[in-house]
C-alpha positions as CSV (number, residue, x, y, z in Angstrom):
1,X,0.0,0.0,0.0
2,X,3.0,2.5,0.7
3,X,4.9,2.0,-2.6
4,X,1.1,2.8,-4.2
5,X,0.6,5.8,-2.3
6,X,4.4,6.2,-3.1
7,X,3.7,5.9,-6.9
8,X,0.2,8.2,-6.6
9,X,2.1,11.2,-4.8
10,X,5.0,11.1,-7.4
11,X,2.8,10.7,-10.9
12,X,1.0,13.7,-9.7
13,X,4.5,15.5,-8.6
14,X,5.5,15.0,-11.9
15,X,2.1,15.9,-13.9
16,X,2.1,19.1,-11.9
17,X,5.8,19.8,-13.0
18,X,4.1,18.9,-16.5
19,X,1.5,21.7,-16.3
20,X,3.6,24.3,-14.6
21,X,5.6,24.1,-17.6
22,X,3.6,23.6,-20.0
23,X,1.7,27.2,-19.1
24,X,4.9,28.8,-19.1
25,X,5.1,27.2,-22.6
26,X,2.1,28.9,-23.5
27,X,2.9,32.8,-22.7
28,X,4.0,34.5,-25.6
29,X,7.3,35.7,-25.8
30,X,6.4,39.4,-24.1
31,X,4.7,37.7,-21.1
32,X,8.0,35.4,-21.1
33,X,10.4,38.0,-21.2
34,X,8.9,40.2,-18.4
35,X,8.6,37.0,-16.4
36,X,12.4,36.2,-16.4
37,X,12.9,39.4,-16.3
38,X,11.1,39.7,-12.7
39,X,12.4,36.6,-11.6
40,X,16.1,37.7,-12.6
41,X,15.4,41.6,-10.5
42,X,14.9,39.5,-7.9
43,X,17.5,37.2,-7.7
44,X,20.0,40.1,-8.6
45,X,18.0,42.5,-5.8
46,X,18.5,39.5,-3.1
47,X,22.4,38.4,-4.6
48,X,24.4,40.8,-6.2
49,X,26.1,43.2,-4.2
50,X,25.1,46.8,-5.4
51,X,22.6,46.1,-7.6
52,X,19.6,47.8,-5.5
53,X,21.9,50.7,-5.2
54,X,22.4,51.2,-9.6
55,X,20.0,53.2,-11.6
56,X,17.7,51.7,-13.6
57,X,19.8,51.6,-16.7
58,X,22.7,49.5,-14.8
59,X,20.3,47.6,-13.5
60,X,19.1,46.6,-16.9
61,X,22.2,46.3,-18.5
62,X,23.3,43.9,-15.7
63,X,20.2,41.9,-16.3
64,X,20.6,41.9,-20.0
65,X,23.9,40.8,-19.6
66,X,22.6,37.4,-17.2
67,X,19.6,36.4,-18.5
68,X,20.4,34.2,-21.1
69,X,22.5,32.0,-18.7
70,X,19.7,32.5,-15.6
71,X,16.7,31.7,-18.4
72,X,19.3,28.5,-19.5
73,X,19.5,27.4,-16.4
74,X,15.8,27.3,-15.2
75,X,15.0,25.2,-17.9
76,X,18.1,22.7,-16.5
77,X,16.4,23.3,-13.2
78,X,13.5,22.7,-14.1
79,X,13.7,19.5,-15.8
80,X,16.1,18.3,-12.9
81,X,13.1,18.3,-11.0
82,X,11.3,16.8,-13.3
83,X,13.7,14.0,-13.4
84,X,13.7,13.5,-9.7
85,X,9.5,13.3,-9.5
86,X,10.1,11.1,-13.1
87,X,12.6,8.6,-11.5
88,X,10.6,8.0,-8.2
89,X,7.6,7.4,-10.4
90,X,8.9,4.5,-11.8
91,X,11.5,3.4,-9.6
92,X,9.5,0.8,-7.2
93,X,8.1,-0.6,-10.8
94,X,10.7,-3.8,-9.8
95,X,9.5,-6.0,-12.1
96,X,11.9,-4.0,-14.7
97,X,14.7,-4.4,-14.7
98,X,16.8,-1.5,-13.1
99,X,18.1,0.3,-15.8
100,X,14.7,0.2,-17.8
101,X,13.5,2.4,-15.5
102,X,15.9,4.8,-15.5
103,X,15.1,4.4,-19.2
104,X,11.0,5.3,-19.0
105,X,12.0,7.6,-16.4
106,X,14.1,9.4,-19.1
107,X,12.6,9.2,-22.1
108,X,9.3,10.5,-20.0
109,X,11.4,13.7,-19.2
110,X,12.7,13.9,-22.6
111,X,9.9,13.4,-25.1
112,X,8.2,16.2,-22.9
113,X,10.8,18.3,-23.3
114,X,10.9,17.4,-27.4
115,X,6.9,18.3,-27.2
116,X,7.3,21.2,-25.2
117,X,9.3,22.9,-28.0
118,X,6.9,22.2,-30.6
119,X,4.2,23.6,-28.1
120,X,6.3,26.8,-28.2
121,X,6.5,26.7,-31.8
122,X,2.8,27.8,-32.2
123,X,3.2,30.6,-29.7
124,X,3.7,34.1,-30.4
125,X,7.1,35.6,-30.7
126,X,8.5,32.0,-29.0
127,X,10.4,29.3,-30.9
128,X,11.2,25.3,-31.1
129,X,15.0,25.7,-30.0
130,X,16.9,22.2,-29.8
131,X,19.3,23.7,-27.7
132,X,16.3,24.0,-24.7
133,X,15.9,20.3,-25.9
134,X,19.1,19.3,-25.1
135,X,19.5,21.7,-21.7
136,X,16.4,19.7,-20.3
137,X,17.3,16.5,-21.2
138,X,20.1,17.3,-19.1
139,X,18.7,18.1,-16.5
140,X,16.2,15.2,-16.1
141,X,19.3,12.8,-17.1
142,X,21.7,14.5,-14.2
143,X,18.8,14.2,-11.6
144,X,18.1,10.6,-12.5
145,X,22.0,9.3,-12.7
146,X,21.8,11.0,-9.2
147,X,19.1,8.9,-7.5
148,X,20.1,5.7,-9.2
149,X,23.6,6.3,-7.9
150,X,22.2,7.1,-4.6
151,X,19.5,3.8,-5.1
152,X,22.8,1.6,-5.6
153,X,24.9,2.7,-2.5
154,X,21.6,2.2,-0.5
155,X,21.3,-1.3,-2.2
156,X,25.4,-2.2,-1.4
157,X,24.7,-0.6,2.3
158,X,21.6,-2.6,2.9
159,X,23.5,-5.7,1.7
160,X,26.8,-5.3,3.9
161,X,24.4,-5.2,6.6
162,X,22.6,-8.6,6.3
């Protein structure tokens, strides 16, 4: 009953991850930009020294000059997360074999990411960039290798032990 409830909590971790996305998919590429831009003020207002201090040009220039790299790695953030809600989704799924699951969990995270561009394709002002393709699949894939490692020390642990 606990690796159900398990299963239940993580599918709908990962759907929500889905959504969340997929609406910020769907602004067009003004509503995107002010967005990041927000998001980027406040990161700069809470983390770089002298940046509430700078007129408003600085300020802009200095978040012209970081949000490519900050917008970059949301998406890499982004889909991290979706790889960890992804692997513990399938993960107790033991009749599979272990790497298959790493596998699903994967290819879940990736053909998302492959439809997510299209998605953004038919938005306004937005683009189908493989390069986003490729940032999220690296994400998910660095969050998953992560886990699994962790799965197999726990796994060599558990079997010193008995």
């Amino acid at each position: 009953m606990k690796t159900v409830i398990f299963r239940i909590i993580s599918a709908i971790l990962l759907i929500a991850t889905m959504i969340f996305v997929f609406n910020l998919s769907g602004q067009d590429a003004q509503e995107s930009a002010e967005l990041s831009g927000g998001v980027t003020f406040a990161l700069f207002s809470l983390f770089y020294k002298g940046f509430a201090e700078a007129t408003k040009s600085q300020q802009l220039a200095i978040i012209l000059e970081y949000s490519f790299i900050i917008r970059k790695t949301a998406h890499f953030l982004i889909y991290f997360g979706m790889g960890v809600f992804s692997y513990l989704t399938f993960v107790s799924y033991t009749k599979l074999k272990f790497y298959l699951r790493q596998i699903i969990a994967f290819a879940v995270c990736f053909l998302f990411a492959v439809s997510d561009e299209i998605h953004q394709s038919f938005i306004g002002g937005r683009s189908c960039e493989a390069r986003d393709v490729l940032i999220d699949g690296l994400g998910a894939a660095v969050s998953i290798l992560i886990l699994s490692a962790f799965c197999l020390c726990i796994k060599k642990i558990r079997k010193k032990l008995i």
